[in-house]
KEVEX-992948 format. One record per residue (C-alpha): residue number from 1; chain; z, x, y. Coordinates in nm, 2 decimals, padded with zeros to 4 digits. Layout:
seq = NUM | mol = A | pz = Z | px = X | py = Y;
...
This chain:
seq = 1 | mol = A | pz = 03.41 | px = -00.24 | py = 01.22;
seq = 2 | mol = A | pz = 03.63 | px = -00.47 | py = 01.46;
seq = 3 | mol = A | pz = 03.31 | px = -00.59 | py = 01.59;
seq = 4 | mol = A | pz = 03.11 | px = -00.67 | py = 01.28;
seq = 5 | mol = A | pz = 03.46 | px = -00.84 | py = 01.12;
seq = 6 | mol = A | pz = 03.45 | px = -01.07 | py = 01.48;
seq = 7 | mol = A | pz = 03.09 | px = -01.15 | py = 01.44;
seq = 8 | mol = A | pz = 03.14 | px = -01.30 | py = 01.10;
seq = 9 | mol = A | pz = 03.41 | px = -01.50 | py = 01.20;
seq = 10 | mol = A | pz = 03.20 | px = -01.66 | py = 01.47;
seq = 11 | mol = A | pz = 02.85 | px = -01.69 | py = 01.24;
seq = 12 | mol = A | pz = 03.08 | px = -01.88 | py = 00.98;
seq = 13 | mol = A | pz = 03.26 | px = -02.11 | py = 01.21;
seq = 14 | mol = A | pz = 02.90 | px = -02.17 | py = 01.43;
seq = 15 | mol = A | pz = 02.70 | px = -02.19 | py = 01.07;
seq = 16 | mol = A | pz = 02.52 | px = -02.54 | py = 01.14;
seq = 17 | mol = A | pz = 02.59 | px = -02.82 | py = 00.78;
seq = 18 | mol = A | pz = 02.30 | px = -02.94 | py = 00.68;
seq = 19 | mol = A | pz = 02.26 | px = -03.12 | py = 00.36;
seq = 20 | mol = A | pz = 02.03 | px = -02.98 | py = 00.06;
seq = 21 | mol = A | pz = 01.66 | px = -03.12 | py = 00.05;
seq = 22 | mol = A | pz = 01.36 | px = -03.03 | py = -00.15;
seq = 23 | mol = A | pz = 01.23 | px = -02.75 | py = 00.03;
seq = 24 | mol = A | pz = 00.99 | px = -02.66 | py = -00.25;
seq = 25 | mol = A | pz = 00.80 | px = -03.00 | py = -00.30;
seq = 26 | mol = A | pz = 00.48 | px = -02.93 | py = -00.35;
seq = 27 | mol = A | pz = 00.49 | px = -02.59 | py = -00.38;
seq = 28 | mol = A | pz = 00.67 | px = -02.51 | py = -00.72;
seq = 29 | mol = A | pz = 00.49 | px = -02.55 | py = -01.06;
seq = 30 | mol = A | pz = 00.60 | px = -02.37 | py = -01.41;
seq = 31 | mol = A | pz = 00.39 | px = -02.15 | py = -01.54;
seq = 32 | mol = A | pz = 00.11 | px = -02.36 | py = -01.74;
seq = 33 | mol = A | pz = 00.02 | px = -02.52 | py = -01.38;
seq = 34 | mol = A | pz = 00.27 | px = -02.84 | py = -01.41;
seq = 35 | mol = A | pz = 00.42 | px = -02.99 | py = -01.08;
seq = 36 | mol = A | pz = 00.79 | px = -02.94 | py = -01.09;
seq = 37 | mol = A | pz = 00.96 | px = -03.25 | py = -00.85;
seq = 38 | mol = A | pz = 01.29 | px = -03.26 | py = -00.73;
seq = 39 | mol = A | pz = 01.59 | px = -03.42 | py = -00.93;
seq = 40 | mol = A | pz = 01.94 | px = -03.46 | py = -00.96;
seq = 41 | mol = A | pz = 02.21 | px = -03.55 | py = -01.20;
seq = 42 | mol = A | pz = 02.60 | px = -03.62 | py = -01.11;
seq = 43 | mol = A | pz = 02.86 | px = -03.48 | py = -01.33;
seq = 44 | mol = A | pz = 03.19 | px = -03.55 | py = -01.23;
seq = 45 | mol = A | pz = 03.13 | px = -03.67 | py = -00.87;
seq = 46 | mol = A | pz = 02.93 | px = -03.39 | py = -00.78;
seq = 47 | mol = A | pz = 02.55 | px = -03.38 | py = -00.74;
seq = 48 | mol = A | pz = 02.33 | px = -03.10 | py = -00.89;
seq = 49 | mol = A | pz = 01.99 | px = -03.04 | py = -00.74;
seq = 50 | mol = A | pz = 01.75 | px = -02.94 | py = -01.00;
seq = 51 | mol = A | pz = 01.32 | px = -02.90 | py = -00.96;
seq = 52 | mol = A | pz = 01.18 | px = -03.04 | py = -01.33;
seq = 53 | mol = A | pz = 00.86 | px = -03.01 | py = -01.47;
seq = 54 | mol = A | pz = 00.63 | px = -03.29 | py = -01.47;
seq = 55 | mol = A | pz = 00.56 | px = -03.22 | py = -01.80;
seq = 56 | mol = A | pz = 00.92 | px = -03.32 | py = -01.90;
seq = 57 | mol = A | pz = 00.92 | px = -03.61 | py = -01.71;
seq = 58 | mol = A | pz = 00.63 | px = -03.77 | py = -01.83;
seq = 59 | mol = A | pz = 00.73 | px = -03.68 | py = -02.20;
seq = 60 | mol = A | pz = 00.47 | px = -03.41 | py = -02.26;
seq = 61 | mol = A | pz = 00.70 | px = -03.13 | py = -02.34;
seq = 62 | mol = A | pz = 00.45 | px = -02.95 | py = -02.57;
seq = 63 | mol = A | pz = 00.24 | px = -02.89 | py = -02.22;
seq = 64 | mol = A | pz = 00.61 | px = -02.78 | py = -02.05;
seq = 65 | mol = A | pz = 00.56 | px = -02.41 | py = -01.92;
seq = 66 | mol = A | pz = 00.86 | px = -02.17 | py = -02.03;
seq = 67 | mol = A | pz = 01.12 | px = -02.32 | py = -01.80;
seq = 68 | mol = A | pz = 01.11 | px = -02.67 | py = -01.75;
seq = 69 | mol = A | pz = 01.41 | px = -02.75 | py = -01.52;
seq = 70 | mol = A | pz = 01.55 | px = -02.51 | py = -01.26;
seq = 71 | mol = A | pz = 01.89 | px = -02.52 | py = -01.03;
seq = 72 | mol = A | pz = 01.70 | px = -02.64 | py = -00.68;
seq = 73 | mol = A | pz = 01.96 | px = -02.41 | py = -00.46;
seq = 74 | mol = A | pz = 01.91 | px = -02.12 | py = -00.63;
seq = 75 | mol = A | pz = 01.52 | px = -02.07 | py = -00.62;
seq = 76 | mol = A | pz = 01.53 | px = -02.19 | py = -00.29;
seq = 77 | mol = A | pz = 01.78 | px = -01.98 | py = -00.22;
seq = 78 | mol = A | pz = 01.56 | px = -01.67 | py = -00.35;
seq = 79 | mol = A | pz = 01.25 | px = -01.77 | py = -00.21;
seq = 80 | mol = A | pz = 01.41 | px = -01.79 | py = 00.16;
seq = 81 | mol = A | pz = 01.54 | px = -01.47 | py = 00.09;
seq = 82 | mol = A | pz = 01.19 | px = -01.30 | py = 00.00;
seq = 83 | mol = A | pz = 01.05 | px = -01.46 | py = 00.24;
seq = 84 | mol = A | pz = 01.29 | px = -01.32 | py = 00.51;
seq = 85 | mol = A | pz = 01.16 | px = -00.98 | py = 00.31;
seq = 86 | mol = A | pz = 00.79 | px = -01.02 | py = 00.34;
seq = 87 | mol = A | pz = 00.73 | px = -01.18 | py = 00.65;
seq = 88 | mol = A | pz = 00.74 | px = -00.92 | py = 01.00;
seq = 89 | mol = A | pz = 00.97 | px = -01.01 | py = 01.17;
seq = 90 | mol = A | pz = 01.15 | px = -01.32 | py = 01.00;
seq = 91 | mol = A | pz = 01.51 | px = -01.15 | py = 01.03;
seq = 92 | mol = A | pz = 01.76 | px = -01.39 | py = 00.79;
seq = 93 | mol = A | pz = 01.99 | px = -01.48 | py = 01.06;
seq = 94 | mol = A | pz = 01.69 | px = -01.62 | py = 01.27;
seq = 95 | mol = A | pz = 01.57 | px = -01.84 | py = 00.96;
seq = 96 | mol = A | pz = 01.91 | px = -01.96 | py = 00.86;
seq = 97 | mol = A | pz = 01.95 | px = -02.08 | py = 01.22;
seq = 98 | mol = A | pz = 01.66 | px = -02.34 | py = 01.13;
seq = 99 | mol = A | pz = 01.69 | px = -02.67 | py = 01.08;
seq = 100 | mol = A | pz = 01.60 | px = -02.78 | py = 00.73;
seq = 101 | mol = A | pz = 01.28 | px = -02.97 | py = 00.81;
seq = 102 | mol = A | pz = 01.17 | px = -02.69 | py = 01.03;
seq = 103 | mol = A | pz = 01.25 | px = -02.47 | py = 00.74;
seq = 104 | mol = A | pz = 01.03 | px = -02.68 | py = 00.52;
seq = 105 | mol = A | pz = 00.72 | px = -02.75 | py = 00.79;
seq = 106 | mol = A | pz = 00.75 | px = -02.27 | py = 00.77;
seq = 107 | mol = A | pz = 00.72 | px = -02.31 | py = 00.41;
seq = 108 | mol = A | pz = 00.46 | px = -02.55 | py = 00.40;
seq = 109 | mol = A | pz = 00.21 | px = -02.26 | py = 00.58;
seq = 110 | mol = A | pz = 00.36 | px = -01.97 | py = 00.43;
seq = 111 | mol = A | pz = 00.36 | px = -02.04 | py = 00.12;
seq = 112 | mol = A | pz = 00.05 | px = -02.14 | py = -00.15;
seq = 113 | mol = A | pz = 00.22 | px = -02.17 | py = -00.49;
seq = 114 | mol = A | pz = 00.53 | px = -02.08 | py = -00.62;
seq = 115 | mol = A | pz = 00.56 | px = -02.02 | py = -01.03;
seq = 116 | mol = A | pz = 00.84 | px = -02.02 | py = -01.22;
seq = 117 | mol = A | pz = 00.89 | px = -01.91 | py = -01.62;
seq = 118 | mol = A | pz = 01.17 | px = -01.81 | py = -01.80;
seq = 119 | mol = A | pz = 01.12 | px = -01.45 | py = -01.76;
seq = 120 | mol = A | pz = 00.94 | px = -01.42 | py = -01.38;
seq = 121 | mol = A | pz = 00.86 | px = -01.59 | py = -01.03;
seq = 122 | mol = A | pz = 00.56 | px = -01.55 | py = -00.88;
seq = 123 | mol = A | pz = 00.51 | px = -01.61 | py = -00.48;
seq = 124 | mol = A | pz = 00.20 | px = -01.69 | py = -00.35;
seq = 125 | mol = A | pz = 00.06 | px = -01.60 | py = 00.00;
seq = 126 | mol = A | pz = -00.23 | px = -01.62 | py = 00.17;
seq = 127 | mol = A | pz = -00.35 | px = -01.28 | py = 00.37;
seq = 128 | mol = A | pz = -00.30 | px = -01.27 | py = 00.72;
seq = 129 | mol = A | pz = 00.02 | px = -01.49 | py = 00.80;
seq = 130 | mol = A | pz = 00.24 | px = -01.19 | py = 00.89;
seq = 131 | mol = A | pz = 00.30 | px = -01.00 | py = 00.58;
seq = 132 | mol = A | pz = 00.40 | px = -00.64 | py = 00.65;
seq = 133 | mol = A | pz = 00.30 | px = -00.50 | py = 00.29;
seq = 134 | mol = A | pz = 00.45 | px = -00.14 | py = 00.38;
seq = 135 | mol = A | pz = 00.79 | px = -00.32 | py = 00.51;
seq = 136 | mol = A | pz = 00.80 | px = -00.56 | py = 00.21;
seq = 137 | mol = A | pz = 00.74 | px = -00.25 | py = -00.03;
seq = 138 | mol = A | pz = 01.05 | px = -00.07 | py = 00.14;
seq = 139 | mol = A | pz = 01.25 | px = -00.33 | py = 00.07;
seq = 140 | mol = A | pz = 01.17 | px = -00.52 | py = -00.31;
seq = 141 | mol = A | pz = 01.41 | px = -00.46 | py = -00.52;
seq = 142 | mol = A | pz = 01.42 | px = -00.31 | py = -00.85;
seq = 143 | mol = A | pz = 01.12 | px = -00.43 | py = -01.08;
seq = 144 | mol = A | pz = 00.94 | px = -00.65 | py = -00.80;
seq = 145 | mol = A | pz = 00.59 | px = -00.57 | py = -00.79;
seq = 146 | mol = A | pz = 00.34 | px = -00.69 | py = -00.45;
seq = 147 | mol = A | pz = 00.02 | px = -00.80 | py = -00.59;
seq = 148 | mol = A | pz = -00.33 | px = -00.78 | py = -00.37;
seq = 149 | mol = A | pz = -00.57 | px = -01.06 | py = -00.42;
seq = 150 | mol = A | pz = -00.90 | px = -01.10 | py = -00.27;
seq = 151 | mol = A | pz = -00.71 | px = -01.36 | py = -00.02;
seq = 152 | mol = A | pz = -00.38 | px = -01.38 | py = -00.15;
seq = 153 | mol = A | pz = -00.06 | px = -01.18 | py = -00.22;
seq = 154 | mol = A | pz = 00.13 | px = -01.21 | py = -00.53;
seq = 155 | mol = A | pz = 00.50 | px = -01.10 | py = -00.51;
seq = 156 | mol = A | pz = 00.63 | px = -01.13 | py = -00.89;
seq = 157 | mol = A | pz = 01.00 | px = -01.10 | py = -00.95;
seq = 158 | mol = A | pz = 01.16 | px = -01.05 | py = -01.29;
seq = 159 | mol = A | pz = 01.43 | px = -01.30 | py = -01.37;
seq = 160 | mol = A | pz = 01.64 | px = -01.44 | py = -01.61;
seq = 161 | mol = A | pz = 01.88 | px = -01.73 | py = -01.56;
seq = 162 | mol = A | pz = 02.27 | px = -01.72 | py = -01.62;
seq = 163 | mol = A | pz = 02.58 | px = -01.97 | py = -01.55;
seq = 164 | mol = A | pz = 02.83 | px = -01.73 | py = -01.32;
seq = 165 | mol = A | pz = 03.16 | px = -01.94 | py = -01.23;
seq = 166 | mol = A | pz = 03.03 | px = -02.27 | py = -01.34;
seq = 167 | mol = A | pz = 02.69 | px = -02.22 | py = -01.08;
seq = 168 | mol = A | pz = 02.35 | px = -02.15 | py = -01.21;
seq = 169 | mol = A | pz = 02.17 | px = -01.81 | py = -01.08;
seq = 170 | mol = A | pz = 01.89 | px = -01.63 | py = -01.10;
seq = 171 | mol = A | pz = 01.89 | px = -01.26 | py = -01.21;
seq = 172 | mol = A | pz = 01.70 | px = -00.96 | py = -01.23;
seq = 173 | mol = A | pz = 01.65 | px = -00.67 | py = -01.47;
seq = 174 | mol = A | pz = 02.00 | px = -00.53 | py = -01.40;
seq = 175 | mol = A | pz = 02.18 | px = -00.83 | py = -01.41;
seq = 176 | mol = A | pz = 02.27 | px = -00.84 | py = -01.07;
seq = 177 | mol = A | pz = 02.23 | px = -01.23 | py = -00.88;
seq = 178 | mol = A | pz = 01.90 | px = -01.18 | py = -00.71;
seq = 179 | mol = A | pz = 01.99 | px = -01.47 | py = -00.46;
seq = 180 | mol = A | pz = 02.35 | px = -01.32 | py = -00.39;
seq = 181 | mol = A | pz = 02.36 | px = -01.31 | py = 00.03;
seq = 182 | mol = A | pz = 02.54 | px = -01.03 | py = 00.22;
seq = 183 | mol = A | pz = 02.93 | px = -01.10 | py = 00.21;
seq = 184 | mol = A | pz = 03.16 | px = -00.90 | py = 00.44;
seq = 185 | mol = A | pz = 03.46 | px = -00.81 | py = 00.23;
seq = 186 | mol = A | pz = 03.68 | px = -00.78 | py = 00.54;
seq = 187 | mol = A | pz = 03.96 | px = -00.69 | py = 00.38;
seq = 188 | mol = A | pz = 03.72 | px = -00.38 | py = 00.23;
seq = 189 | mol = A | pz = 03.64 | px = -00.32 | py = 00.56;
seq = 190 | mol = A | pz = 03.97 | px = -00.32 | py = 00.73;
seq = 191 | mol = A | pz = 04.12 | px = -00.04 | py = 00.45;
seq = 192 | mol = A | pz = 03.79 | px = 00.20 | py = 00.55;
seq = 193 | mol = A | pz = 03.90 | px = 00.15 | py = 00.92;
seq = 194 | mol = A | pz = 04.18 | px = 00.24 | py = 00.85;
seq = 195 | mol = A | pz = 04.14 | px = 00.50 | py = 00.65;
seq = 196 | mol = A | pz = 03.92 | px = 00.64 | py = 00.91;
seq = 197 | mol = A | pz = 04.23 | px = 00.62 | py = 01.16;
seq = 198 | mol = A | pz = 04.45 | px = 00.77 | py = 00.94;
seq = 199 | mol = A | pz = 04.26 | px = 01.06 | py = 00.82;
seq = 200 | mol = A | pz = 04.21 | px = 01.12 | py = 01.17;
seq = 201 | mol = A | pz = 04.54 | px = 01.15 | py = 01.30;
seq = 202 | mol = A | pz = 04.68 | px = 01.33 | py = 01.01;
seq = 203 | mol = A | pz = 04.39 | px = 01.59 | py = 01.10;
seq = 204 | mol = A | pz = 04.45 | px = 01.61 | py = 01.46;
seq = 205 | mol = A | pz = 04.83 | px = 01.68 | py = 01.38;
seq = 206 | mol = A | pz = 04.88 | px = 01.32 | py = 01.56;
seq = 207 | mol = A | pz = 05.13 | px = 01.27 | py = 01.28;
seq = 208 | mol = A | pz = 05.29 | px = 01.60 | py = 01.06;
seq = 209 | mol = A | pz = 05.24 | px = 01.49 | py = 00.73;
seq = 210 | mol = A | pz = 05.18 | px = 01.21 | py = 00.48;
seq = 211 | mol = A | pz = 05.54 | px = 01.13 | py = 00.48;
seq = 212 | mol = A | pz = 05.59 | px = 01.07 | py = 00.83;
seq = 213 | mol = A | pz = 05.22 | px = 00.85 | py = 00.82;
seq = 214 | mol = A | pz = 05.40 | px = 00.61 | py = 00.56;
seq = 215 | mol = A | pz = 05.71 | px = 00.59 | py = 00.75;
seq = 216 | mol = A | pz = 05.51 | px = 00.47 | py = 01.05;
seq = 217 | mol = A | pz = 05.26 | px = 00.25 | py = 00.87;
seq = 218 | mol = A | pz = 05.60 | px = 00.12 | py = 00.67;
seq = 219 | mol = A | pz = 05.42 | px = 00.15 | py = 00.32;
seq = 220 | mol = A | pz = 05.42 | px = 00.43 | py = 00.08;
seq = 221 | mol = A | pz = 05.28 | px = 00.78 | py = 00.04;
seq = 222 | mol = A | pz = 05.07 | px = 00.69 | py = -00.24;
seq = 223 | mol = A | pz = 04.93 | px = 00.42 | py = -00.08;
seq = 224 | mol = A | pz = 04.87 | px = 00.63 | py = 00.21;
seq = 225 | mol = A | pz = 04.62 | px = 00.87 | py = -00.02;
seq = 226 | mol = A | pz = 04.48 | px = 00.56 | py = -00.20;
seq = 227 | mol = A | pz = 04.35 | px = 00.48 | py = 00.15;
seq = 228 | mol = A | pz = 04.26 | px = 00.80 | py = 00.28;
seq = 229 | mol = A | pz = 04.03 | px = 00.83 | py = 00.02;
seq = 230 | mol = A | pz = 03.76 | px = 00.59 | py = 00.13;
seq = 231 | mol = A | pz = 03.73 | px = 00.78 | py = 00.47;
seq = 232 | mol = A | pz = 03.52 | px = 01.04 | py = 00.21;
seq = 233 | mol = A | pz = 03.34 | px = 00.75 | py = 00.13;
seq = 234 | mol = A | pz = 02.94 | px = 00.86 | py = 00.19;
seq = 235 | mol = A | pz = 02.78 | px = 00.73 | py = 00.50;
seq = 236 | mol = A | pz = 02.50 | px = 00.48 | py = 00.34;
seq = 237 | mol = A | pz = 02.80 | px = 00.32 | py = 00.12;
seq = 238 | mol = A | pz = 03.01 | px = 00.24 | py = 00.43;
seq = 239 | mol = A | pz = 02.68 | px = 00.09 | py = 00.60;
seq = 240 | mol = A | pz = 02.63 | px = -00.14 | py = 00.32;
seq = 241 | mol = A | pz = 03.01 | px = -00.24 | py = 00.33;
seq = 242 | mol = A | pz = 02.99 | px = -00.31 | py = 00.68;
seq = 243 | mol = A | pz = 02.69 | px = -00.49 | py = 00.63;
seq = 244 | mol = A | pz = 02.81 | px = -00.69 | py = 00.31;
seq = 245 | mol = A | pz = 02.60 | px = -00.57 | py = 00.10;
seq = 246 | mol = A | pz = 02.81 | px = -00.38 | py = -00.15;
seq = 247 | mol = A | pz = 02.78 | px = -00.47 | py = -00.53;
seq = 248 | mol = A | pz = 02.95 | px = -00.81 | py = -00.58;
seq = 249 | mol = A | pz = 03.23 | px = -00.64 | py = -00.85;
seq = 250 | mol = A | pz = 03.32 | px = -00.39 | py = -00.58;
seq = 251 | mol = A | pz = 03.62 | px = -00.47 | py = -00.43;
seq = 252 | mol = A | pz = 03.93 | px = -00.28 | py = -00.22;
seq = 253 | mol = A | pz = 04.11 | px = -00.38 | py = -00.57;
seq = 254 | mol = A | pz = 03.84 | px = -00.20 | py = -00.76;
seq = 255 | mol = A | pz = 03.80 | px = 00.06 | py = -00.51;
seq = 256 | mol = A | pz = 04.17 | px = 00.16 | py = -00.51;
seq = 257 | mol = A | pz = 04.16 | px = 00.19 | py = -00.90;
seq = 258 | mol = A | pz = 03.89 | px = 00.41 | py = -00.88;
seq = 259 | mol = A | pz = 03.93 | px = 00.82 | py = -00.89;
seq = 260 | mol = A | pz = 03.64 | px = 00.83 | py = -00.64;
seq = 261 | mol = A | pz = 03.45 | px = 01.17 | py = -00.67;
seq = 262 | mol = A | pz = 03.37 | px = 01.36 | py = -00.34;
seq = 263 | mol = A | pz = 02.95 | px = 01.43 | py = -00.45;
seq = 264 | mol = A | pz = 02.81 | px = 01.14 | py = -00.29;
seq = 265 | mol = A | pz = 02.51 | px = 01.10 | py = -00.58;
seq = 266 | mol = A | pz = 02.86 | px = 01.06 | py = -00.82;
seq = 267 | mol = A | pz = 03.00 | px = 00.76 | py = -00.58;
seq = 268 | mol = A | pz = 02.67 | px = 00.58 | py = -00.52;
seq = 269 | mol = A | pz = 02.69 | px = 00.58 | py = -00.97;
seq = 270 | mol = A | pz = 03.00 | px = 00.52 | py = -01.04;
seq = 271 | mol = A | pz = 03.03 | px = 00.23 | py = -00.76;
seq = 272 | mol = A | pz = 02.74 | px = 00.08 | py = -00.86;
seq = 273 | mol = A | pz = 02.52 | px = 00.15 | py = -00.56;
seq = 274 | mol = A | pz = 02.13 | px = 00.24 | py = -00.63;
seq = 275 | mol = A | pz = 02.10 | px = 00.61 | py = -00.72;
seq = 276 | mol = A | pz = 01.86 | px = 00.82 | py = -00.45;
């Protein structure tokens, strides 16, 4: 846990700044065929990125498709993200290491078309560039559907757009934000290490009861069983914790709050984690 909580210290401070840029160009359209183009508007100081339909922008809105303007980061964001998904061996960390214009020249080849409505995106790949169908099936989420073409692949993703904080996102079926990245909670993490650490010394008779644990730790009994709870936690919840990857309402806040049952089918419900 030390390890993973060091690692993300040095990702985030070694994270190379680039500025936004049209990935997509080219490659978005709605969905009656219309070439969406990058834009931009400025409210306050601050620049929004958007991709508009041409339709729009040459006053034809009765040819518009369902959606006519779209927030540029976000469906770039989940396009990057399916693609990490789809393609063998395109791991996230080794495409977020890319340069921007190396990101777009990957695009360029990877991807044929990509279709945006109101209610779905549709991906568009050619056969043959690396797809691992079997891998990409293992790891769609809810609702997302792989299409085989005679030369292509369709992946279609149910969405719906919704303002969360003041940003614009894209989400799916449950209402979860499709294009939300793995975030270590490290102070999530820290409470299950040291949950672990306690449970473990008061089972090894390290210390002789809860009492003389909160005396040492210099915090209170009940706080002491708070904790010790999460060490009951089920294994595949604390590897999506570790890994970030826990709902995004699911905090130690949250988690302290919560009378968490010992049946691990009850925790992965009633934390919001996908049932098995």
């Amino acid at each position: 846990m030390q390890a993973i909580l060091e690692a993300n210290r040095v990702e985030r401070e070694n994270r190379p700044r680039v500025a936004g840029r049209p990935l997509l160009t080219g490659l978005i359209v709605d969905d009656r065929g219309n070439i969406m183009s990058p834009s931009h508007c400025l409210k306050k100081g601050r620049r929004y990125r958007y991709y508009t339909s041409q339709a729009v922008l040459q006053h034809r809105p009765e040819t518009a498709g369902t959606l006519t303007r779209v927030s540029a980061p976000a469906i770039e964001q989940l396009v990057e993200d399916r693609l990490c998904v789809l393609m063998a061996g395109a791991g996230r960390r080794d495409w977020e290491r890319l340069a921007v214009h190396e990101k777009a020249r990957r695009l360029a080849v990877l991807v044929r078309r990509i279709e945006v409505g109101a209610e779905r995106v549709r991906i568009t790949l050619p056969h043959g560039d690396g797809v691992d169908p079997g891998n990409a099936l293992r790891l769609m989420q809810r609702g997302e559907s792989l299409i085989e073409d005679v030369d292509e692949r369709i992946l279609e993703i149910p969405v719906r757009l919704k303002t969360w904080g003041g940003r614009r996102v894209i989400v799916g079926p449950d209402g979860q934000d499709l294009t939300a990245r793995p975030r270590v909670d490290e102070a999530l993490v820290k409470a299950l290490a040291r949950a672990h650490r306690w449970c473990r010394r008061l089972a090894s008779g390290q210390v002789a009861s809860v009492s003389d644990l909160a005396t040492e730790a210099g915090c209170t009994k009940a706080y002491i069983r708070q904790i010790v709870r999460l060490a009951f936690l089920s294994p595949d919840l604390v590897d999506a914790i570790l890994r970030g990857e826990q709902p995004r309402r699911l905090t130690l806040a949250t988690m302290l709050e919560t009378e968490i049952p010992l049946a691990w089918n009850e925790q992965r419900r009633l934390l919001g984690f996908p049932s098995r």
